[in-house]
Wavefront OBJ file of the C-alpha trace (Angstrom):
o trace
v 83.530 149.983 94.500
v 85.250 147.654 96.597
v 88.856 145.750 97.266
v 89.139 142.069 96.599
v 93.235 140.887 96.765
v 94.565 143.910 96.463
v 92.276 144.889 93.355
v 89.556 147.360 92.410
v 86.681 145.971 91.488
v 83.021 146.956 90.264
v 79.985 145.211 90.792
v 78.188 144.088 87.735
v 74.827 142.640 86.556
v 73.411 139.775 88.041
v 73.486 136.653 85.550
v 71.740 133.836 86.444
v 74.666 131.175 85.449
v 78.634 132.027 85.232
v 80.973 129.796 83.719
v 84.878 129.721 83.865
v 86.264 128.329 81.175
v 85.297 128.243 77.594
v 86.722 125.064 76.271
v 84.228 122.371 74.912
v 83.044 121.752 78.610
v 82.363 125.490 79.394
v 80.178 125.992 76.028
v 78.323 122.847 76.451
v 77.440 123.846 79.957
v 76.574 127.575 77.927
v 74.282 125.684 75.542
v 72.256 123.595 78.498
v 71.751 127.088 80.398
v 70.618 128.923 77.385
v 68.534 126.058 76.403
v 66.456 126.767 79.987
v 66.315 130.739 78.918
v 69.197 131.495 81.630
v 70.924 134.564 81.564
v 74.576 133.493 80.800
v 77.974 134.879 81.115
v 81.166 133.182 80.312
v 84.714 133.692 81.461
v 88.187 132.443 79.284
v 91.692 133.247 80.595
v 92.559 133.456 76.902
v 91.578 135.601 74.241
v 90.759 132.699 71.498
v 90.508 129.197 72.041
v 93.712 127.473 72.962
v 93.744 124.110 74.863
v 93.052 121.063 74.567
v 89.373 121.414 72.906
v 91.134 122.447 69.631
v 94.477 120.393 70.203
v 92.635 117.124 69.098
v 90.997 115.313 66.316
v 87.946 116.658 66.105
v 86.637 113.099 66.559
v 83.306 113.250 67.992
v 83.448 108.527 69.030
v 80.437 106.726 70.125
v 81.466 103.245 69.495
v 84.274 102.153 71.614
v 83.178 104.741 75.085
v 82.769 102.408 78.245
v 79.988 100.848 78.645
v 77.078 102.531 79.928
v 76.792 106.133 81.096
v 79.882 107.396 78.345
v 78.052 105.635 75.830
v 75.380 107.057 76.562
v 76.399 110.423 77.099
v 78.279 110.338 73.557
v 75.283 109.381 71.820
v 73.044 111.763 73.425
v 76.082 114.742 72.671
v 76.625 113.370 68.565
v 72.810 114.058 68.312
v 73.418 117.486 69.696
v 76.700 117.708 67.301
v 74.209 117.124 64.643
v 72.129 119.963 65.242
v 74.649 122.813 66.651
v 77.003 122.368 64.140
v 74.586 123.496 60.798
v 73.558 126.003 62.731
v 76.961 127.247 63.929
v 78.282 126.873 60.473
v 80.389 124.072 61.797
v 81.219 121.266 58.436
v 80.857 117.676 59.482
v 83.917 116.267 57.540
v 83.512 112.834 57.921
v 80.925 110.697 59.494
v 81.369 106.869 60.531
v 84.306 105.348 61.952
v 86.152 101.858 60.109
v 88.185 100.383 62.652
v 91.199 98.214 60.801
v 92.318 94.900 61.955
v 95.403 93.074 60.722
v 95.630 90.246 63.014
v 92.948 87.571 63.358
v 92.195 88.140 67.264
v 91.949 91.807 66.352
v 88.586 90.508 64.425
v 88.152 88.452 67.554
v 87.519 91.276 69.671
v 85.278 93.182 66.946
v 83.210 90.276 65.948
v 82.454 90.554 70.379
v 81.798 94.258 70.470
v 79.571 93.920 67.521
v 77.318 91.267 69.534
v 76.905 93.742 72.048
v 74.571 96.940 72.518
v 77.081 99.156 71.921
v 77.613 97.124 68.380
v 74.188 98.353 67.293
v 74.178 99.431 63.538
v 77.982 98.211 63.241
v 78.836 95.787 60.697
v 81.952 93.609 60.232
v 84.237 93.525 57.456
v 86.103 90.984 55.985
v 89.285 91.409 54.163
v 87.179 91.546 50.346
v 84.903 94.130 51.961
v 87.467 96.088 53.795
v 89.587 96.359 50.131
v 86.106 97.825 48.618
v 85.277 100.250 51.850
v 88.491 101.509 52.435
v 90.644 101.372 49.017
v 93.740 102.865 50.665
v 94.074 100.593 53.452
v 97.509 98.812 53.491
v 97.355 95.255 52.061
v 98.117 93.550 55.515
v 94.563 94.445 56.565
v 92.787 91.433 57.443
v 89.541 93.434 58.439
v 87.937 95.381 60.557
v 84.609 96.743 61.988
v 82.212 99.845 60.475
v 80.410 102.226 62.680
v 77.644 104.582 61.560
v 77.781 106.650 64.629
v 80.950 108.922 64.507
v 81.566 112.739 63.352
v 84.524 114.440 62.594
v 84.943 118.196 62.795
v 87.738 120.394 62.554
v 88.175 121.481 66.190
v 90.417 124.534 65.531
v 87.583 126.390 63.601
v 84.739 124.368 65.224
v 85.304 125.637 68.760
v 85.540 129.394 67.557
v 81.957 129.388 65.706
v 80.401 127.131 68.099
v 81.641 130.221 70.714
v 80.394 132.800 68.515
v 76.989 130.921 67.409
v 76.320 131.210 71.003
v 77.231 134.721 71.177
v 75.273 135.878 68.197
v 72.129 133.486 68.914
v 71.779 132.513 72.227
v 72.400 135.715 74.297
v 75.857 134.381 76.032
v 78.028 137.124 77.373
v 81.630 136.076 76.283
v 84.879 137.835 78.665
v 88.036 136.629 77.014
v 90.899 137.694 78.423
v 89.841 137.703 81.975
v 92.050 135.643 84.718
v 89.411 134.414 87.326
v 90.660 134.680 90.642
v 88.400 134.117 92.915
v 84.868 132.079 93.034
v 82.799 132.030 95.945
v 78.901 131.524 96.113
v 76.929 134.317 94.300
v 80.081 135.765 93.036
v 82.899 135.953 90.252
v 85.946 137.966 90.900
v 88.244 138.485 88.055
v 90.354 141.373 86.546
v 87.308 143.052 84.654
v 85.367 143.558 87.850
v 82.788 141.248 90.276
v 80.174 139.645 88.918
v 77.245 137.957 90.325
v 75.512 134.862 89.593
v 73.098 132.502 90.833
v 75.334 129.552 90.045
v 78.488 129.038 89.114
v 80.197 126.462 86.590
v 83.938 125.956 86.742
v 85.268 124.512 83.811
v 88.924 124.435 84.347
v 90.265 121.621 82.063
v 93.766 121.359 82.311
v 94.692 124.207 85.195
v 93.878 122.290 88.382
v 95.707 124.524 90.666
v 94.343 128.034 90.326
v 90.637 127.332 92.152
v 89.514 125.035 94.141
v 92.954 123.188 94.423
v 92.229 120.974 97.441
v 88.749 119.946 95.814
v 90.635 118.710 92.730
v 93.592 117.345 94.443
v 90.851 114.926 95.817
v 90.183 113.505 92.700
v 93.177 112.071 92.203
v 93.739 113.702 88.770
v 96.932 113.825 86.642
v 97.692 115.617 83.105
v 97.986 113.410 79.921
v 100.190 114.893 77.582
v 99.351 113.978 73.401
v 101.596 114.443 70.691
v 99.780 114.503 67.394
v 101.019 115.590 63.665
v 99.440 116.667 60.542
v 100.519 115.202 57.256
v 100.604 116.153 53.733
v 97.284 115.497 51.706
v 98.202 111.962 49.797
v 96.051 112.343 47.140
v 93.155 110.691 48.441
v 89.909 111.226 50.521
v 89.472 108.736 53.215
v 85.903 107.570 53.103
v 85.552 107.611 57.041
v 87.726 107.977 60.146
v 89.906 105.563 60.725
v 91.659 103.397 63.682
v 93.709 100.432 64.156
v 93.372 97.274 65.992
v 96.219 99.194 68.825
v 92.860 101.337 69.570
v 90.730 97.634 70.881
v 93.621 97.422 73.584
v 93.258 100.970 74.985
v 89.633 102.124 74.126
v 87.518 100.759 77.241
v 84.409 99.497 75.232
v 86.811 97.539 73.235
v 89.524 96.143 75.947
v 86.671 94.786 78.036
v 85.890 92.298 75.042
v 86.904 88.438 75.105
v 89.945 88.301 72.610
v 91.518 91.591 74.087
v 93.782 90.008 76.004
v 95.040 87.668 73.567
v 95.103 90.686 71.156
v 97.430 92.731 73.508
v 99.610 89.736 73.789
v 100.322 90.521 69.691
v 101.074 93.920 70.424
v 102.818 93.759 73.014
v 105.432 91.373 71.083
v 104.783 93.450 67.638
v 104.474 97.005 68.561
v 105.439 96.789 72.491
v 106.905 100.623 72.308
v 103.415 101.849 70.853
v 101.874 100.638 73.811
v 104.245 101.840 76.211
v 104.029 105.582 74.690
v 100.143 104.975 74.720
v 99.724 105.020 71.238
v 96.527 104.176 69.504
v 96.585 104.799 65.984
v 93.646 107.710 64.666
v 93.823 108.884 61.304
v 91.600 111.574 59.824
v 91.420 113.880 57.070
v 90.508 117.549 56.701
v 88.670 119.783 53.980
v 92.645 120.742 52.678
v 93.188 116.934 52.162
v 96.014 116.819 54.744
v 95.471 113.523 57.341
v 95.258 114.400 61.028
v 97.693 111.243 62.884
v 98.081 110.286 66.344
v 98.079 110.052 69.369
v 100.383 109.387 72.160
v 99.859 109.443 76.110
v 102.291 110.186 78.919
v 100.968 110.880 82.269
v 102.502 113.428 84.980
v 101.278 116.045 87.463
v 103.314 118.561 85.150
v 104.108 116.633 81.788
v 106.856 118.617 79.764
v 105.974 120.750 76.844
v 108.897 118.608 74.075
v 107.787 116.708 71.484
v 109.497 113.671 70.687
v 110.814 112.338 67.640
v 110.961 109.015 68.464
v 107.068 109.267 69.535
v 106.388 110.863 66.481
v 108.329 107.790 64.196
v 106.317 105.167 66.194
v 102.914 106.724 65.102
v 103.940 107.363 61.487
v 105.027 103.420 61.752
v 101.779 103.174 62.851
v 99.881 104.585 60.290
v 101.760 103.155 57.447
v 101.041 99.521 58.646
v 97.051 100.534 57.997
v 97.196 102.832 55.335
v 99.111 102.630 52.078
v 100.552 106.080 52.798
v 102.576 107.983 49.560
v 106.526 107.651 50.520
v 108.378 110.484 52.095
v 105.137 112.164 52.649
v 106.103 115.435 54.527
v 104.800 116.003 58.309
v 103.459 119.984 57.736
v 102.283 120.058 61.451
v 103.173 119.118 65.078
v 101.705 119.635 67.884
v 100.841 118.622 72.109
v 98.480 118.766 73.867
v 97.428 118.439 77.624
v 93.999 117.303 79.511
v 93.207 116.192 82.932
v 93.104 112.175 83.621
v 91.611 109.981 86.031
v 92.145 105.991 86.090
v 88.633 105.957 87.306
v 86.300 108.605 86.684
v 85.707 109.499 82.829
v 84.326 113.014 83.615
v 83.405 114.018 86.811
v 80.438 116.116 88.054
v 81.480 117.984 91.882
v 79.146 119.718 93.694
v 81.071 121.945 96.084
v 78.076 123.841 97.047
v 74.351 123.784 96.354
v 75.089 126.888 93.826
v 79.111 125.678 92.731
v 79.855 122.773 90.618
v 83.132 121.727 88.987
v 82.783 120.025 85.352
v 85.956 118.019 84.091
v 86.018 115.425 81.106
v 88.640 113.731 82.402
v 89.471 110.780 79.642
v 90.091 113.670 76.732
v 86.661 112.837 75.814
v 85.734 116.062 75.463
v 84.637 116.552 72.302
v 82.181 113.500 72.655
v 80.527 113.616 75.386
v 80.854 117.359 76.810
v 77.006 118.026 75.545
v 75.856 115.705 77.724
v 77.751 116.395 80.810
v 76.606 120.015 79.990
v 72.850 118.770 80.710
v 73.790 116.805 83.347
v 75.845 119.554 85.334
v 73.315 122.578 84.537
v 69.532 119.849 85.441
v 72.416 119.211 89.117
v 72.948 122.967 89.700
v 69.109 123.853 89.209
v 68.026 120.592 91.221
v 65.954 118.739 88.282
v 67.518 115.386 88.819
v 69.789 113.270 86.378
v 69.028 113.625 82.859
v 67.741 110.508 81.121
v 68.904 109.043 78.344
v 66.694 107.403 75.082
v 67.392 103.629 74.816
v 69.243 103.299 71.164
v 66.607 100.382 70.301
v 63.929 102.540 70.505
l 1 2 3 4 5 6 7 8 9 10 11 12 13 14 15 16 17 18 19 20 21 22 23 24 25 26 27 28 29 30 31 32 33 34 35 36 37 38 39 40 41 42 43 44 45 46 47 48 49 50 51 52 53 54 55 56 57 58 59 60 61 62 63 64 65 66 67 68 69 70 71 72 73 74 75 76 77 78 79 80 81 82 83 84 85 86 87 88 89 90 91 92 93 94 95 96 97 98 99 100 101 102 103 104 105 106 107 108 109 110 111 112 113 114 115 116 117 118 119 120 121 122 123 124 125 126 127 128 129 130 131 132 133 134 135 136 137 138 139 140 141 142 143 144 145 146 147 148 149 150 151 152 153 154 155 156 157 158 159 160 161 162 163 164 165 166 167 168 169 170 171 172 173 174 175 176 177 178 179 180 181 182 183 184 185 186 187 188 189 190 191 192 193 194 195 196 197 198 199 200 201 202 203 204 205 206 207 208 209 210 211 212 213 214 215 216 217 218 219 220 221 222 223 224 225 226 227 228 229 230 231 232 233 234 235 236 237 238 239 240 241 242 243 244 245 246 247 248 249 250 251 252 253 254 255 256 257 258 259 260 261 262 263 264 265 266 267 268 269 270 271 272 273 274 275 276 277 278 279 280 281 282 283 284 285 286 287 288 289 290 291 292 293 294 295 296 297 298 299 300 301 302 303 304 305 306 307 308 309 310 311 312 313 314 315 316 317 318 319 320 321 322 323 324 325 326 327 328 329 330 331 332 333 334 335 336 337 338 339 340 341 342 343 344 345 346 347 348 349 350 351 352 353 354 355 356 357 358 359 360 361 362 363 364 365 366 367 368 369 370 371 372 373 374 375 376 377 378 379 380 381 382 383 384 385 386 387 388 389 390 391 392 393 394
């Protein structure tokens, strides 16, 4: 026995990775350790899941990530989507992504991405196609792009039997609960005792204070708070997820096209508040029938915890301009969320030592592209060089 911070503490059995954190970004670092045979344990402040890995849509996007290494890393982590989630028990909802346009420069931009690699497999859609395709869009829909390449899970139960999948199959020691408080090389020191491992994965999504504070402070990181609702099924089944043309002026594959400047010029006149509360219209549906709607973005080092109304009007406007929504149909959900943000870095890899590394997604691309980062971190920690990705023409 011995004191750490005024607390006893017992030495426990050596593991050959630990992780803090057991959000999307812990359990895809889990997955790549367990994948090499390591011996894994995993540490969670919380006793279920409860940030922002289940506060979202479940919306596993390829097309639209920034060009090059996101791209790539959300290809690479749909493929692994594709084979976790039978085996977790995990339903794929919805696969494929329609993107809406209603203004001429909106197909502008799309007709560009879809010229590019990143347009591989996508097709365009003109307003008689779009009517056929997507039967409930709203008749101001001019038309809009398809994408083969997205999934959509429900994140809420997705996250809890992709946990215990691991558990049950892959020989990861789960400690929910448990408060890390300190991290040091070799070592894990929390309220259930000390624990040593060979290398150590912090994970620790939105709490950037708690450890390694200086190290994160240096990346220049803020929170982005979401506001998202769930609405009443409307007596329909959307054929795919769905976005609006709002999404080509804020999605980073899409802004960089030629025609997204003259496209934000629209907006800006048309739906000028939507942009200013960072909203970028997502619509998707789960197995109840009820639509998943957002999202909105306001940035802070401490964003507050309300939910506004007149946020939440602006993205039911929203969704109403591309789908013929049923009138008066009731909002039975509301919720925020929080993730960490960089205006430069999507996700971020930091080695602090040869045997500590720090894993954020920080673009709330979590859900797409946390696989990948997973590989990545785990082939830096054990020294076997970037993982490389299969070219999509192959």
């Amino acid at each position: 026995m011995t004191q750490t911070a005024g607390m006893t503490v017992a030495r426990r059995d050596d593991f050959d990775i630990a992780i803090v954190g057991a959000g999307i970004v812990g359990l895809a670092h889990a997955l790549a350790a367990a994948r090499r045979g390591l011996k894994v344990v995993l540490f969670d402040r919380d006793q279920q899941a409860n940030g922002a890995s289940i506060r979202n849509f479940g919306f596993v996007t390829v097309t639209g990530q920034r060009d090059g290494l996101p791209w790539q890393r959300a290809r690479f982590s749909r493929d692994v989507w594709d084979r976790v989630a039978p085996a977790a028990g995990i339903a794929v909802l919805q696969q494929g992504l329609t993107v809406t346009a209603r203004h001429p420069q909106a197909m502008d931009v799309l007709a560009a991405f879809a010229e590019t690699e990143m347009g591989v497999e996508c097709r365009l859609l003109g307003k008689a196609e779009i009517e056929r395709h997507l039967p409930m869009a709203a008749a101001t829909t001019v038309g809009g792009l398809f994408s083969p390449h997205e999934r959509r899970i429900e994140s809420s139960t997705a996250i809890p039997k992709l946990a215990a999948w691991l558990e049950a199959t892959q020989g990861i020691r789960f400690l929910r609960g448990v408060a890390v408080q300190q991290v040091a090389d070799g070592e894990v020191v929390c309220g259930a005792g000390r624990f040593t491992a060979q290398k150590i994965v912090v994970c620790p999504g939105a709490d950037l204070v708690t450890l390694f504070p200086d190290r994160l402070a240096s990346h220049r990181l803020a929170l982005c708070k979401l506001q998202m609702v769930r609405l009443a099924a409307p007596g329909w089944r959307l054929p795919h997820i769905v976005m609006s043309d709002l999404s080509l002026v804020r999605y980073d594959g899409y802004r960089q096209m030629k025609g997204a400047s003259a496209l934000r010029q629209i907006l800006n006149k048309e739906a000028g508040d939507a942009l200013d509360h960072g909203v970028h219209l997502i619509v998707v549906q789960s197995a109840d029938g009820s639509l998943v709607v957002g999202d909105s973005h306001h940035y802070a080092a401490t964003p507050d915890p309300f939910a506004s109304d007149l946020v939440e009007r602006i993205i039911l406007r929203e969704a109403r301009k591309i789908l013929d929504l049923p009138p008066e149909l009731p909002v039975v959900e509301r919720w925020i969320g929080a993730y960490p943000s960089s205006d430069q870095h999507t996700a971020i890899l930091d080695q602090v030592s040869s045997d500590i590394l720090l894993a954020i997604v920080s673009s709330g691309t979590g859900m797409s592209t946390a696989f990948a980062l997973g590989e990545e971190g785990i082939a830096l920690l054990l020294g076997e060089g970037v993982p490389s990705y299969p070219d999509p023409g192959r």
